[in-house]
C-alpha positions, -999 to 999 in steps of 0.1 A, spaced: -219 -65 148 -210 -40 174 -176 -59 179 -168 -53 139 -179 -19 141 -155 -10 169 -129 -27 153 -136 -7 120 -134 23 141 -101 15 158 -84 6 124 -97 39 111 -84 56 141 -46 40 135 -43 48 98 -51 82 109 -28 84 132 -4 74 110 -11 100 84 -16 131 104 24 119 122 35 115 84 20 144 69 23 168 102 61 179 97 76 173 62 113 176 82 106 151 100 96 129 75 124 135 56 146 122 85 126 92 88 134 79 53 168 94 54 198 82 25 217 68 57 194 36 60 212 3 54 194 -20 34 206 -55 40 197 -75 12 186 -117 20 175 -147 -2 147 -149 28 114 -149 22 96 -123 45 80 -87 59 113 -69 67 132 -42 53 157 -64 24 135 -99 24 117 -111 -7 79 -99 -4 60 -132 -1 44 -137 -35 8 -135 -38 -22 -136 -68 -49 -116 -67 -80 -111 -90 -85 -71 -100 -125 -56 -105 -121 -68 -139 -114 -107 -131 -80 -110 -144 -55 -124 -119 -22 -106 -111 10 -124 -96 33 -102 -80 64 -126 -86 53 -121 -126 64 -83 -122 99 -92 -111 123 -71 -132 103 -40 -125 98 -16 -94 62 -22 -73 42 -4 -47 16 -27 -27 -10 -4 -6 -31 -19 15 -65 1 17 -105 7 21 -129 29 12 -138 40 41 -100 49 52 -99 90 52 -59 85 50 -64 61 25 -86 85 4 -62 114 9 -27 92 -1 -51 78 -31 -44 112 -53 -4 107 -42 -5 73 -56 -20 84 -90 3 113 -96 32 84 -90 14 63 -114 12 87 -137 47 105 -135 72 71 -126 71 37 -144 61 21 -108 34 -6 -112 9 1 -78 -11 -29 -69 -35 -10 -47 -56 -40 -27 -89 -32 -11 -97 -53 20 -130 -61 3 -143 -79 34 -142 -48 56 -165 -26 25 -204 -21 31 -208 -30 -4 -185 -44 -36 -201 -18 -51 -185 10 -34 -146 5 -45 -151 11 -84 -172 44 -71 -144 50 -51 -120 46 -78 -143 72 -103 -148 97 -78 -110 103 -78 -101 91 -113 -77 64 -105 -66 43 -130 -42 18 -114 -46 -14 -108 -69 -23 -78 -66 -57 -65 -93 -75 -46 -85 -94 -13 -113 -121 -6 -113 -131 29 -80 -108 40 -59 -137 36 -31 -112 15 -37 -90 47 -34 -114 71 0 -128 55 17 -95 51 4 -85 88 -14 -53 83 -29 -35 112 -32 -1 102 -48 11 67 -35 23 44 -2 2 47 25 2 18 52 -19 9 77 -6 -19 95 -38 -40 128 -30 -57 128 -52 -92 142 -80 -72 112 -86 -55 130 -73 -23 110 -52 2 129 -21 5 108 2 25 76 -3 40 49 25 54 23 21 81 -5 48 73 -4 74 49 25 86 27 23 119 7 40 121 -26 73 131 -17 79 104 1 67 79 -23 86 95 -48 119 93 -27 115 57 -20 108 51 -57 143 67 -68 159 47 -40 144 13 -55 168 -3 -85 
């Protein structure tokens, strides 16, 4: 118990990390995802910048099952995240003004494992009036796969399935919305 709590902590302590360097200087930020980046496209499967995002299925609160190779043609966010994340919960109100202001589809997957309760992640989700599509991963198998270590973590998929940028801790809306426009 004392091990998972620690490890809980630790995780907590890297996603913050990660938010406070990305949200801490707005310049800097800027550089980071800058236009001169070379994307080098690849018929690989894979976790790197141009390789097709391994395809996953995932069952949302509601029980229906979404495939992220069945949303091919159209331009995806996948954020890794907990309830108990404070960078996840402050990049959550980001995320919904995307949803609500781009056509991106956000497949927002809770580590379900690492909540106190199942309950908690539809409170979560009412508290701050999200309405996008949370996906449920059973036994951190997704997580595992796509190698998350920090929470939040995001992935942005161009409508060719191809992994065109990808964000350890938090992004603010800027940001997201930059990488969106740079997606086909």
């Amino acid at each position: 118990m004392k091990k998972s709590i620690i490890i809980i902590i630790l995780v907590g302590l890297l996603g913050w990390v990660g938010y406070d360097f990305l949200s801490s200087d707005d310049t800097k930020n800027e550089e980071n995802v800058s236009d001169e980046e070379t994307v080098v496209d690849s018929d690989e499967l894979g976790l790197e910048i141009g390789n097709i995002a391994p395809d996953f299925d995932l069952k949302t609160l509601d029980g229906e099952t979404v495939k992220l190779s069945d949303l091919r043609g159209e331009r995806v966010m996948v954020n890794f995240w907990a309830t108990w994340c404070p960078p996840c919960r402050a990049e959550m109100p980001d995320m919904q003004k995307l949803h609500e202001n781009t056509d991106i589809k956000i497949l927002a997957v809770n580590l379900i494992d690492t909540e106190s309760s199942r309950e908690k992640v539809p409170e979560f989700l009412d508290e701050l009036g999200l309405t996008f599509p949370v996906l449920l991963d059973e036994g951190s198998e997704l997580a595992t796969e796509y190698k998350i270590v920090a929470y939040p973590t995001s992935f942005m998929i161009d409508s060719d399935g191809r992994i065109q940028f990808k964000a350890p801790g938090a992004m603010n809306y800027d940001i997201m919305l930059q990488q969106f426009e740079k997606m086909d």
